[in-house]
C-alpha positions in Angstrom: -57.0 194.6 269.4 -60.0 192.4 267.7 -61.5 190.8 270.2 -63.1 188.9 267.5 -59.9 186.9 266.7 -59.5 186.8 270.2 -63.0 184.4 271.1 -61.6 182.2 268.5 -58.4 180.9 269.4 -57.3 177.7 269.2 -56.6 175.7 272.8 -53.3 177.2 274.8 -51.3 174.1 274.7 -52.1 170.8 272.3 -50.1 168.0 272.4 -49.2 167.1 268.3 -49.5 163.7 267.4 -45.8 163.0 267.2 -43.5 161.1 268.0 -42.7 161.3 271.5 -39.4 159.9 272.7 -36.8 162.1 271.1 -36.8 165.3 272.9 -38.3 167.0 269.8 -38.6 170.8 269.4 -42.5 170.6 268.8 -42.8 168.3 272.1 -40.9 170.5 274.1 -42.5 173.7 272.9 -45.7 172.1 274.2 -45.4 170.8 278.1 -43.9 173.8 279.7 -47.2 175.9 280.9 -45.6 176.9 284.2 -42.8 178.8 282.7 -45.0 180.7 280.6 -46.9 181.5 283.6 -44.2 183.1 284.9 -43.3 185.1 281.8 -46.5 186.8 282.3 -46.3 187.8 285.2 -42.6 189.1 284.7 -43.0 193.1 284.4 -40.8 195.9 285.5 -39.3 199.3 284.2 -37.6 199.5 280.9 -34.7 201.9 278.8 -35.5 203.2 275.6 -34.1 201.7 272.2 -31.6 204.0 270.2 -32.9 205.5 267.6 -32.7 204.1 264.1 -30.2 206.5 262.0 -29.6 206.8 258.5 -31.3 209.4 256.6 -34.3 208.7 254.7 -34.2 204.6 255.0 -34.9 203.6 258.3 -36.4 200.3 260.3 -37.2 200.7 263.6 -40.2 200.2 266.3 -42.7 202.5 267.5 -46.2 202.2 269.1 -45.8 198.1 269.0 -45.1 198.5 265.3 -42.7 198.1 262.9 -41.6 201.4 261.1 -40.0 201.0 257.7 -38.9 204.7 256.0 -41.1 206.1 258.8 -43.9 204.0 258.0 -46.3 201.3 259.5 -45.4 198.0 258.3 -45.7 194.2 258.8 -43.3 191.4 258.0 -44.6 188.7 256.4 -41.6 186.5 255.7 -40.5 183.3 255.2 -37.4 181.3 255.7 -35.0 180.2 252.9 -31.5 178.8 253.2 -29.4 179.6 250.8 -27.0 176.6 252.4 -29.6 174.1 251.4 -30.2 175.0 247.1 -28.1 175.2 244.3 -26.4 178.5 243.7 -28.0 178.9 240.3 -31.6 178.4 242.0 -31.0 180.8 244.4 -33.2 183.5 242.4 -35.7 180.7 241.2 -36.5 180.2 244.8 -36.5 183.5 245.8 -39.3 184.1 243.1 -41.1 182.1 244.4 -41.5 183.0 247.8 -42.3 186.7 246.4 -45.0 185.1 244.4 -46.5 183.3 247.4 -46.8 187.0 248.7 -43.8 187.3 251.1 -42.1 190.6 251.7 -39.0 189.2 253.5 -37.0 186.5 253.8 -35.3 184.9 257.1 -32.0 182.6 257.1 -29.2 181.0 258.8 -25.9 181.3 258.3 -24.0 178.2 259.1 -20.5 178.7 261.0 -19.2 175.3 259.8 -20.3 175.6 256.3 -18.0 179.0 255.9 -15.0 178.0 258.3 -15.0 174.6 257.2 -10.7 174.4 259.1 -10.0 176.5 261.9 -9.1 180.1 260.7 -9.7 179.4 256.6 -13.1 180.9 255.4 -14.6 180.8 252.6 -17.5 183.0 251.1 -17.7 181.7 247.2 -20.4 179.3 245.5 -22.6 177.8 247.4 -21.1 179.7 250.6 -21.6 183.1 248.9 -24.4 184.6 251.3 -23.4 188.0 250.1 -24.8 187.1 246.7 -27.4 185.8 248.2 -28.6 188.4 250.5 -27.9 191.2 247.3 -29.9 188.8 245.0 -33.1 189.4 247.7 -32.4 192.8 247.8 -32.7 193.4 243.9 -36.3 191.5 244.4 -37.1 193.6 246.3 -37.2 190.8 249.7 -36.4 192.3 253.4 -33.9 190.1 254.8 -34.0 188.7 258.7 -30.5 187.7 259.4 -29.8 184.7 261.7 -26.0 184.3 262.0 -25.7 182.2 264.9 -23.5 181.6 265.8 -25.8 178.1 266.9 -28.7 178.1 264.4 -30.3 174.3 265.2 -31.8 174.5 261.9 -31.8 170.3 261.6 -28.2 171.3 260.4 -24.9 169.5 261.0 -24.1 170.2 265.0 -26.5 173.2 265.0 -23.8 175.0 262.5 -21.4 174.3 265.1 -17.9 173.5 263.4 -17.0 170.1 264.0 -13.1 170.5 264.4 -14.5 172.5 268.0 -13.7 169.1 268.8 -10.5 168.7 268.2 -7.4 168.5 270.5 -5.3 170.6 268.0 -7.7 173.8 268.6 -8.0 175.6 271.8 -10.0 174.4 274.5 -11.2 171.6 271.8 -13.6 169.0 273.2 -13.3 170.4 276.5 -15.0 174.2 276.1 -18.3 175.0 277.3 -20.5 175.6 274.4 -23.4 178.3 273.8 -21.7 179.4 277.4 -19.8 182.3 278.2 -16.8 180.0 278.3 -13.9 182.9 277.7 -12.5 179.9 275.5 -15.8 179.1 273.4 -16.3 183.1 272.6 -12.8 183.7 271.1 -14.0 180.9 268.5 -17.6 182.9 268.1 -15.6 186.1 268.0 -13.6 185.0 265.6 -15.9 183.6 263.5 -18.2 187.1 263.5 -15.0 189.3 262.9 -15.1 187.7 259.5 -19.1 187.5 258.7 -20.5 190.6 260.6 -18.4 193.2 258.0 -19.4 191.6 255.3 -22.8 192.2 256.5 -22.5 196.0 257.8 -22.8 197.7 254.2 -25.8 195.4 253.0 -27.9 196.4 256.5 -31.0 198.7 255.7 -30.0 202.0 257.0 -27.0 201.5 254.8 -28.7 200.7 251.6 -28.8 196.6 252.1 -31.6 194.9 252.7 -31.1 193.1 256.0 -33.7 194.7 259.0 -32.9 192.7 261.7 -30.4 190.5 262.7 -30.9 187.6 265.3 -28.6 186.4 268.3 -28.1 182.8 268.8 -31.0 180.4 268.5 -33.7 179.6 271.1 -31.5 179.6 273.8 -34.0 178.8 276.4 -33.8 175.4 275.4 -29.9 175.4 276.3 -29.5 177.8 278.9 -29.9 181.0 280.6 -25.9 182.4 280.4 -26.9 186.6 280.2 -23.0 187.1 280.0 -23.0 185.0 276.8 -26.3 186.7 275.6 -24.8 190.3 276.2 -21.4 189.3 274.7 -23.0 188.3 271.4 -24.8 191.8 271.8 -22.0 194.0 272.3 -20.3 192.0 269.7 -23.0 192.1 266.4 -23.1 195.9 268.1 -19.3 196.5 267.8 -19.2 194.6 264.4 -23.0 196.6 263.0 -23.3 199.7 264.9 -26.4 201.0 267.0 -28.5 201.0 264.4 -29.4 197.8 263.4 -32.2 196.0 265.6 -31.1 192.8 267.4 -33.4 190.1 268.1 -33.7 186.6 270.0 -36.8 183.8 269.5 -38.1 181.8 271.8 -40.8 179.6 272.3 -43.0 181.6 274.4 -42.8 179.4 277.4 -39.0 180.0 277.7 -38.5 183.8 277.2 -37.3 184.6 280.2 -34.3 181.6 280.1 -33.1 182.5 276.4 -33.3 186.5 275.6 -32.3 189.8 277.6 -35.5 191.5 279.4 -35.0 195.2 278.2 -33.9 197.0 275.1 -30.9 195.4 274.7 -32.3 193.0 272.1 -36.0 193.0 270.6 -37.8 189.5 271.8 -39.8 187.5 269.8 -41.6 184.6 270.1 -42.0 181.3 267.9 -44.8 178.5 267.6 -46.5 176.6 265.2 -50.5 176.1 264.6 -52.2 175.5 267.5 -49.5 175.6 270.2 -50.2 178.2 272.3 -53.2 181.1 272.9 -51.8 184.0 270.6 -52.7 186.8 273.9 -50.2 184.2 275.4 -47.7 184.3 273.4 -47.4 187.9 272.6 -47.7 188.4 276.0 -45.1 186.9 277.1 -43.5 188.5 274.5 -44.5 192.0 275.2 -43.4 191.5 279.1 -39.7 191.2 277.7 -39.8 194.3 275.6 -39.7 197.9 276.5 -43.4 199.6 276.5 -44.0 200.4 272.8 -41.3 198.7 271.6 -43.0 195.0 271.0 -45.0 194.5 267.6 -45.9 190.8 267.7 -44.0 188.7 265.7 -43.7 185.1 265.7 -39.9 184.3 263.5 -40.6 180.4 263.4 -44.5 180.1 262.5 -44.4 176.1 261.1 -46.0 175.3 257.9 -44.7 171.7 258.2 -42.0 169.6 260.4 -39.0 168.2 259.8 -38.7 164.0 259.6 -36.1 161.9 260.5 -35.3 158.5 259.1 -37.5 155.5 260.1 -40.6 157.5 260.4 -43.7 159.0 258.1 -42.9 161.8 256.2 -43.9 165.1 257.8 -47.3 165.9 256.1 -48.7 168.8 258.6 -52.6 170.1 258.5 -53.1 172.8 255.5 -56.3 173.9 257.5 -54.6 174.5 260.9 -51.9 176.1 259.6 -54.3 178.3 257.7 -56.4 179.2 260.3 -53.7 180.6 263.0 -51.7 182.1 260.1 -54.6 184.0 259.6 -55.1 185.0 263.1 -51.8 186.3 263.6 -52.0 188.1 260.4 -55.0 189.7 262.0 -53.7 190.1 265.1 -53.0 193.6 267.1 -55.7 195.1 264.6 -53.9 194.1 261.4 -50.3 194.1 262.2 -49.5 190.7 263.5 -45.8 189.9 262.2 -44.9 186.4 260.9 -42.5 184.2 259.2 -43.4 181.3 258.0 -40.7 178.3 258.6 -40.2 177.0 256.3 -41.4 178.8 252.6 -38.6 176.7 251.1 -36.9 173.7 253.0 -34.2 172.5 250.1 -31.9 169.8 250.5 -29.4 168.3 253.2 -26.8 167.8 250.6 -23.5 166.3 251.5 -23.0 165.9 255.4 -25.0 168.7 256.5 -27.9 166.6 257.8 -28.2 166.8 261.6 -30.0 164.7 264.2 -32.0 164.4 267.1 -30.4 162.7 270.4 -32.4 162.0 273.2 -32.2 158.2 274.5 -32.1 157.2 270.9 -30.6 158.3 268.0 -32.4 159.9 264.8 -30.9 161.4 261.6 -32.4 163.7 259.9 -33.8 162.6 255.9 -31.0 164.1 253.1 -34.4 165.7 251.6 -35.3 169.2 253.8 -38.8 169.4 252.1 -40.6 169.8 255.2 -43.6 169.8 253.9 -42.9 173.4 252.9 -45.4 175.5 250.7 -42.8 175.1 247.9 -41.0 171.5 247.4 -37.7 170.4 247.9 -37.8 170.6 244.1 -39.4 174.4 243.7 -42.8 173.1 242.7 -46.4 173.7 244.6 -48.6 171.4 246.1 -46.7 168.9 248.1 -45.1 166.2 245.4 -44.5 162.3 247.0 -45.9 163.4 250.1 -49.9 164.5 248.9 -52.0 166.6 250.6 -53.4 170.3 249.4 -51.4 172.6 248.0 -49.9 174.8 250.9 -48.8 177.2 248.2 -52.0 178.4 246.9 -53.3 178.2 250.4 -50.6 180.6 251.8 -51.0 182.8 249.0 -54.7 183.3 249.1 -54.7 183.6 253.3 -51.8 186.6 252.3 -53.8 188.8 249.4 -57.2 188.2 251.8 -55.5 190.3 254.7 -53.2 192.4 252.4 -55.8 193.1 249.5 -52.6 193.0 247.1 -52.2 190.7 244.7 -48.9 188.7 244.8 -47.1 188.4 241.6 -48.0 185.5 239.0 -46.2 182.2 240.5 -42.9 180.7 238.6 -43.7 178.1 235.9 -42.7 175.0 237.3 -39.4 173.4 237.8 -38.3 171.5 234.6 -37.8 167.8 235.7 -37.3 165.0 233.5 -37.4 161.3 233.5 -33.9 160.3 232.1 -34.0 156.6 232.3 -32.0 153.9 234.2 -28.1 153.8 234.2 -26.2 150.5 234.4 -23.5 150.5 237.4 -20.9 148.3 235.6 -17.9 149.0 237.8 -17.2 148.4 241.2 -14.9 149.2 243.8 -14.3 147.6 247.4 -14.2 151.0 250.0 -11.4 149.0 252.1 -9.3 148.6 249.0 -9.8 152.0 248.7 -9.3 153.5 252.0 -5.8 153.6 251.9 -5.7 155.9 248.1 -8.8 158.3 249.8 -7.5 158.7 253.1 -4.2 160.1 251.4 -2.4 162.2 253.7 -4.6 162.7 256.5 -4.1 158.7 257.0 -2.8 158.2 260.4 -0.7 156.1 262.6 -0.6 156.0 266.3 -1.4 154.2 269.4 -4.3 154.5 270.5 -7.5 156.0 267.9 -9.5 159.0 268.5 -12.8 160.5 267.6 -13.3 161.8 263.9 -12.9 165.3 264.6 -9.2 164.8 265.7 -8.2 163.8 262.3 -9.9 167.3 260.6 -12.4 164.9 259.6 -16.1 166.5 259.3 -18.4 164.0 257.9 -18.4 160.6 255.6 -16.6 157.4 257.1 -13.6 156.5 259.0 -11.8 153.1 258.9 -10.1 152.1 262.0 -7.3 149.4 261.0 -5.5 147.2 262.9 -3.1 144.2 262.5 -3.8 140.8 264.4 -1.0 138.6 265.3 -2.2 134.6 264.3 -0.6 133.0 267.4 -1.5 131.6 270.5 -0.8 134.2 272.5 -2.6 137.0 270.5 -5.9 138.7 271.3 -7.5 136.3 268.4 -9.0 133.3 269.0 -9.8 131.9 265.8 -12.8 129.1 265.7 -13.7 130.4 268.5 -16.3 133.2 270.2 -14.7 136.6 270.2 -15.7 139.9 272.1 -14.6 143.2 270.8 -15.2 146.0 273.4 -15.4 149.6 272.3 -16.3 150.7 275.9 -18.4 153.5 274.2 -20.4 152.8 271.6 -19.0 154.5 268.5 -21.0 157.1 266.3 -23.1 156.3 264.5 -23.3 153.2 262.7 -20.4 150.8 262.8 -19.3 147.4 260.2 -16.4 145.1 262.0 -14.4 143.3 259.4 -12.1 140.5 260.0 -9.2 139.2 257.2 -11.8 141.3 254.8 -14.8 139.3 256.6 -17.7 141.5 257.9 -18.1 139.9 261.3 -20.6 141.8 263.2 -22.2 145.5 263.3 -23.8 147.9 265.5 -25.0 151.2 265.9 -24.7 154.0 268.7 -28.1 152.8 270.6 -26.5 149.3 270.8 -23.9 148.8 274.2 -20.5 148.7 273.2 -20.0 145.0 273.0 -19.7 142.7 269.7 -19.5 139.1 269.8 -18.1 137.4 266.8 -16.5 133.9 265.4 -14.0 134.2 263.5 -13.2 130.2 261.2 -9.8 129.0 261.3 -10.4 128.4 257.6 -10.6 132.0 257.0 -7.4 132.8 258.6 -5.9 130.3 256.8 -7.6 131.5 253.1 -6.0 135.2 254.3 -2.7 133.8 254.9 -2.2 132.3 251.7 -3.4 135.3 250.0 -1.8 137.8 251.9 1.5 136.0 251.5 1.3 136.4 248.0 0.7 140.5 248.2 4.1 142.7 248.2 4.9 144.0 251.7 2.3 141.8 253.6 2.8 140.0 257.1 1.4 136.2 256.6 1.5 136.5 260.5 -0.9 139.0 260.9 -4.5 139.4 259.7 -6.2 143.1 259.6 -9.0 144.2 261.7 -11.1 147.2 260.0 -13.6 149.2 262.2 -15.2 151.2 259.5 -18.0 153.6 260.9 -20.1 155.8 259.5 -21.7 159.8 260.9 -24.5 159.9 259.5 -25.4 163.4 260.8 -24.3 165.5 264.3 -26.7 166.4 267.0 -28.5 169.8 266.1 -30.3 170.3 268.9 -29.1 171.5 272.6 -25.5 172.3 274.3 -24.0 168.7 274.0 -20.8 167.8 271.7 -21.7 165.1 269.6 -18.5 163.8 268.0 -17.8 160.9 265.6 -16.2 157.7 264.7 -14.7 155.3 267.7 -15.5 157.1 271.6 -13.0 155.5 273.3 -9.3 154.9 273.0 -9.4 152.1 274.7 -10.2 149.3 272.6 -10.2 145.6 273.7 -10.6 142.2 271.6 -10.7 139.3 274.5 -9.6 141.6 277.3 -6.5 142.7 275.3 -6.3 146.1 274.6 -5.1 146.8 271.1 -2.5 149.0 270.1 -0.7 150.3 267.1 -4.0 151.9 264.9 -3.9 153.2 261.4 -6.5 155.8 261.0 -8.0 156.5 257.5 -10.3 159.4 257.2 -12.7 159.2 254.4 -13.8 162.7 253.5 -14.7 161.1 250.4 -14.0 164.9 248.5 -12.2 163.2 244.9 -13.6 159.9 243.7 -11.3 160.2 240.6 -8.5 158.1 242.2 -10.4 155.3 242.8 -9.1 152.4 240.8 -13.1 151.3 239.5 -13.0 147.3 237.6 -15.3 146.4 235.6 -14.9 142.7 237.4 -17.5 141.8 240.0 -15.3 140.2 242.6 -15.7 138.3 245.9 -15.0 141.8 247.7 -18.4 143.3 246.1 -20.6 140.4 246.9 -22.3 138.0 249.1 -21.1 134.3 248.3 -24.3 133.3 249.7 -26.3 135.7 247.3 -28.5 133.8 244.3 -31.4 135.1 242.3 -31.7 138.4 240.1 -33.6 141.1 242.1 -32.5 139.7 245.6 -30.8 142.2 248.0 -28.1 140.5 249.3 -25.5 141.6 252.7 -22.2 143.0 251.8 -19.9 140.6 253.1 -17.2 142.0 252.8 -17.4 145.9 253.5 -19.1 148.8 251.6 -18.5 148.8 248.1 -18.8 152.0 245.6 -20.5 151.2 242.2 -20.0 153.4 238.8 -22.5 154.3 236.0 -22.2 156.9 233.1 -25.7 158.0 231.5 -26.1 160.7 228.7 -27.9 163.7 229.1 -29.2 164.7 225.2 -29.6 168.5 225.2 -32.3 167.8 222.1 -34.7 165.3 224.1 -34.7 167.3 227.5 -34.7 170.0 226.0 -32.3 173.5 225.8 -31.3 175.5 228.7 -28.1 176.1 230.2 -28.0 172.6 231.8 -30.3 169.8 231.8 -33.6 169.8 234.1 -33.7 168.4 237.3 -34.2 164.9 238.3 -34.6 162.3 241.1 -32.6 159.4 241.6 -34.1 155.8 242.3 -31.9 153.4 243.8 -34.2 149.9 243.5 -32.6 147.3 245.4 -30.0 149.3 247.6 -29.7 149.4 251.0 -27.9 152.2 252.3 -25.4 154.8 251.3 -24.1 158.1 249.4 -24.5 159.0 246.0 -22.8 161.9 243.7 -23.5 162.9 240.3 -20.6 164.6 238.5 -18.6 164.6 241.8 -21.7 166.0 243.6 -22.3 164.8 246.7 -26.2 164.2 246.9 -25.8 162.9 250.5 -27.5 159.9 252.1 -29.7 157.5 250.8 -31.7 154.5 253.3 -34.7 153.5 251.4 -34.9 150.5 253.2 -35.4 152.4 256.5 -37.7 155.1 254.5 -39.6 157.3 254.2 -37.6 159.0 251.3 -36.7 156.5 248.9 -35.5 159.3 246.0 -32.4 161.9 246.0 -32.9 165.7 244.6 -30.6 165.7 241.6 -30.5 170.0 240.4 -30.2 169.6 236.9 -27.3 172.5 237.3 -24.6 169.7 238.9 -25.8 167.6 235.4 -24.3 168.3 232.0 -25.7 167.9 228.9 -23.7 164.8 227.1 -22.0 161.9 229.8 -22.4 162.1 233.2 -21.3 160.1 235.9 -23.3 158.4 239.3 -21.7 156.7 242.0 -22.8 155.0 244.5 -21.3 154.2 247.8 -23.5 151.3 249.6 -22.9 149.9 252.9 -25.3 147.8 253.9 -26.6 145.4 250.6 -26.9 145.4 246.8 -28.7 143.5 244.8 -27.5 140.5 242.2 -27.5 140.4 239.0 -27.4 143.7 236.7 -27.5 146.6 239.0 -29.2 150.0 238.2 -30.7 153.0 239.6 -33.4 155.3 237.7 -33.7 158.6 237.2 -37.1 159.7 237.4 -38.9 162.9 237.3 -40.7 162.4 240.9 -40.1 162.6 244.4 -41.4 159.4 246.8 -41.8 159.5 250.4 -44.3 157.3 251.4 -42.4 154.2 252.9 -40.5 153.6 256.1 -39.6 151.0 258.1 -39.6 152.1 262.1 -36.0 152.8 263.6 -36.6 150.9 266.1 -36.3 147.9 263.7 -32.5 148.8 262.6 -31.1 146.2 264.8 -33.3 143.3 262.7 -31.5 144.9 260.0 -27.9 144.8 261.1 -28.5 141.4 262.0 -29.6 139.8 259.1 -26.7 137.5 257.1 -27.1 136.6 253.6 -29.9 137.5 252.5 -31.6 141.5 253.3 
């Protein structure tokens, strides 16, 4: 070993300057000195690995070295998720990583995003990891393999699927998960009966790329279950064969809680700059692994860090990150293994965003940029965040301790300005509801969690009818208390005749006060009278709640939409729901009117360029734009582009049907959504908007603009002032 590098470590354990109450990988990682203690001093005897077979292409360990065709080699990887780009970027990205110097590439694959219902998989488009993995191969990219089946990864429920939940599965809701709960494996067992073949011919001994293949994801942090551990062995080893080496990552800290001490699985460890002492780490590592058998590798080496809503973007020290790449690089006289997490972050399109839970509640951005060496957008340096240019540095720490010379970068990423687009339709969501829900809309007694409807992600309206009598639960010009008992998740609007009434989110305790105007029942009875099929006796409550993105990180279920059954308005309980799930899959039968109507705005709004409150529910707005192939230029589609939303509040967005995922520039930092130019077309296109919070008056618009912007944010912690506000936002 170099001593050398040794003198000049950084400081064992440094507390980042984070934000520290949200139980936070990078917090955790940080605090736990005792355990790693006793790592190193955890020794004993050891079995030997299996050999590596498979004629003249081999990867295995020997002397605390990776051996690849009987060779000494090093990893230097990166992670790249194939879940989080475009298909038809797919090999862009990859490029680029191999021009920042990587040999390998290291990725999740996401259980929900593949068995998206119980028993139906599907392995096409964006979900075609075969492609993917054959598209690294022909680059000539190793592949790490990280198939779960909990990845974390800031992803939806840690790639959990979220219909785990449901009554209608076995052991749904009530299973023990990441456990060796016999009930929670035949779901995992299942799941890996259809990925692991697909993933036996492309291993490396069988003339595929993939090296090693990873079992679950820093378990420590979950547990210690070594029956579940050696179930997912002998599982990837009935599925794989002998040859193939397993591995688990830990913080080093936690070793001897999440991986197997022996030769069952190859231990690594994981840390970003300046967590640990790197003769700690790999120490701890090495006390895990069979003598010989443990060439250090740290799998999760942080170039940046993820952000959630309501805080700075995640702009993480170049220089630090440098300087202990380098030293690992070093390390073990040259053959210190790393990958770098992330190369390429991508984008949380759709639902997939996850979230951290601990005491509060924080969603994770839609933008996955991370602060990566290459942007959300493919392009170097670090665009709307600022900062030196993580790429070049990377790339020049790389062909200093290699002495090769990485291939020429990509030329950028075409993006292009493309103007603003008029929204000159609108569309009121609970007009809607009914039309999108179609026939996973609901009726019963008493309403349940999200999950139990098959729903995975978007909103949920929970309606009821109130009877307008003396004896009902009503009490109109008077105060009124709905009680959910348990708060639902995540964000919730209470609507009354049409009339929001109150909000609150999952932090909040389960109570809303409201007053609901005689004069208001009166205006809904007159009007309601009039509509075919209506009860002038009744007016509607609508609960309509958003999930804004499942707990990612730990063992907990985190489901959606209303908690409880039992819902009471006075001390009633009420009974008789109608559920509609809002997958929000085809906006094509929406009925859009060019009409602005009392449904799609604030009565108390006045003044062009003031954001004013939805009064009456979320409301979707429609604009058509036209890309010209001759101004932006030829190519198969048209370049990429960010959209602007100036004035908005809160909501989704798709282009062409594409669901771009969740906007909040009023809560920040990202104010901008990734548009791929591949979901555009060159001629019309279509943007629509769902907002739920506020729009503002007068001519709406949003821009398309050919940069990214993450620079403001409003704390979290200020939502409530938010949620409050009438009139005027």
């Amino acid at each position: 070993m170099d001593e050398a590098v040794h003198q000049a470590e950084e400081p064992l354990l440094q507390t980042p300057s984070r934000r520290s109450n949200w139980n936070s990988k990078w917090i955790v990682r940080c605090m736990c000195l005792v355990p790693l203690l006793v790592v190193l001093a955890y020794a004993g005897t050891h079995r030997s690995e299996p050999e590596i077979k498979g004629g003249q292409r081999s990867f295995g360990i020997e002397n605390n070295r990776f051996m690849l065709d009987g060779e000494p080699f090093q990893i230097i990887s990166g992670s790249i998720h194939y879940s989080r780009i475009h298909p038809a970027y797919w090999r862009d990205r990859l490029l680029r990583v191999k021009s920042m110097g990587l040999n390998a590439i290291q990725f999740y694959v996401p259980w929900n995003q593949h068995e998206v219902t119980p028993g139906n998989f599907t392995w096409e488009n964006d979900a075609d990891v075969e492609g993917f993995i054959k598209l690294a191969a022909e680059l000539d990219l190793l592949v790490l393999l990280r198939p779960g089946p909990y990845i974390c990864a800031e992803w939806d429920f840690g790639g959990l699927p979220s219909w785990l939940a449901s009554s209608k599965v076995e052991g749904g809701r009530t299973m023990k998960l990441r456990s060796s709960d016999p009930v929670y494996l035949k779901h995992v067992d299942a799941w890996w009966a259809a990925l692991l073949p697909r993933m036996e011919p492309l291993l490396y001994a069988n003339g595929g790329p993939i090296v090693m293949v990873q079992m679950e994801n820093e378990y420590g942090f979950c547990g210690s279950d070594k029956v579940y551990l050696r179930h997912l062995v002998a599982t990837a080893r009935q599925h794989l064969g002998d040859g193939v080496i397993l591995y688990t990552t830990d913080p080093p800290h936690i070793v001897l809680q999440g991986s197997l001490r022996g030769d069952d699985v190859y231990t690594v460890v994981d840390f970003g700059p300046k967590y640990f002492w790197l003769r700690a780490a790999f120490t701890a590592q090495r006390v895990m692994n069979p003598s010989g058998k443990s060439p250090p590798f740290n799998s999760e080496y942080y170039t940046g860090w993820l952000t959630h809503w309501g805080e700075p973007m995640a702009n993480t020290s170049s220089t630090d990150m440098a300087n202990t790449m380098s030293k690992i690089l070093a390390w073990d006289n040259g053959f210190g293994s790393i990958n770098l997490y992330m190369a390429h972050g991508g984008t949380n399109f759709g639902y997939w965003a996850g979230a951290n839970v601990d005491k509060k509640y924080w969603p994770h951005i839609t933008s996955y940029d991370y602060d990566a060496p290459i942007s959300e957008a493919g392009s170097t340096g670090q665009p709307g965040i600022g900062g030196p240019s993580k790429f070049e540095i990377i790339r020049d720490v790389i062909q200093k301790h290699t002495g090769v010379e990485a291939p020429a970068p990509e030329a950028p990423p075409r993006i292009a300005a493309m103007g603003s687009v008029k929204l000159s339709q609108f569309a009121s969501l609970l007009d809607s509801a009914k039309a999108l829900a179609g026939s996973a809309a609901a009726d019963v007694q008493y309403p349940d969690i999200m999950e139990e409807y098959g729903q995975s992600g978007g909103l949920i309206v929970y309606r009821i009818q109130l009877p307008i009598n003396a004896s009902g639960p009503l009490r109109l010009g008077q105060a009124n208390t709905l009680d959910f008992k348990v708060t639902p998740h995540d964000y919730v609007h209470v609507l009354v005749n049409g009339k929001r009434v109150g909000d609150l989110h999952r932090d909040q305790k389960p109570q809303l006060s409201f007053v609901m105007p005689a004069a208001d029942s009166q205006a809904s009875q007159a009007s309601s009278s009039s509509s075919p099929g209506s009860d002038p006796s009744t007016i509607p409550l609508d609960v309509v709640v958003q999930a804004v993105g499942r707990s990612n990180f730990g063992c907990d279920w985190d489901t959606k939409g209303l908690q409880s059954p039992n819902v009471t308005l006075n001390g009633k309980p009420l009974v008789g729901w109608q559920v509609l799930p809002l997958q929000l899959e085809n906006l094509s039968i929406i009925n859009f009117s060019d009409a602005t109507t009392a449904t799609e705005q604030s009565p108390a709004s006045s003044g062009v360029g003031v954001t004013v409150r939805l009064e009456h529910g979320p409301v979707f707005y429609r604009g058509t734009f036209k890309a010209d192939k001759g101004e932006l230029g030829g190519g198969e589609h048209p370049p990429d582009t960010f959209l602007a939303m100036p004035g908005f509040v809160k909501g989704l967005a798709w282009v062409n049907g594409f669901n771009l995922g969740w906007y909040w520039p009023a809560q920040g930092p990202q104010q901008r959504l990734y548009v791929p130019g591949p979901v555009l077309k060159h001629g019309e296109n279509e943007v629509v908007l769902l907002e739920v919070e506020g729009a503002p008056v007068g001519a709406r618009q949003v821009d398309l603009v050919d940069t990214p912007d993450f620079t403001q944010f409003q704390p979290l912690a200020d939502q409530a002032k938010t949620a409050q506000n009438r009139g005027v936002i």
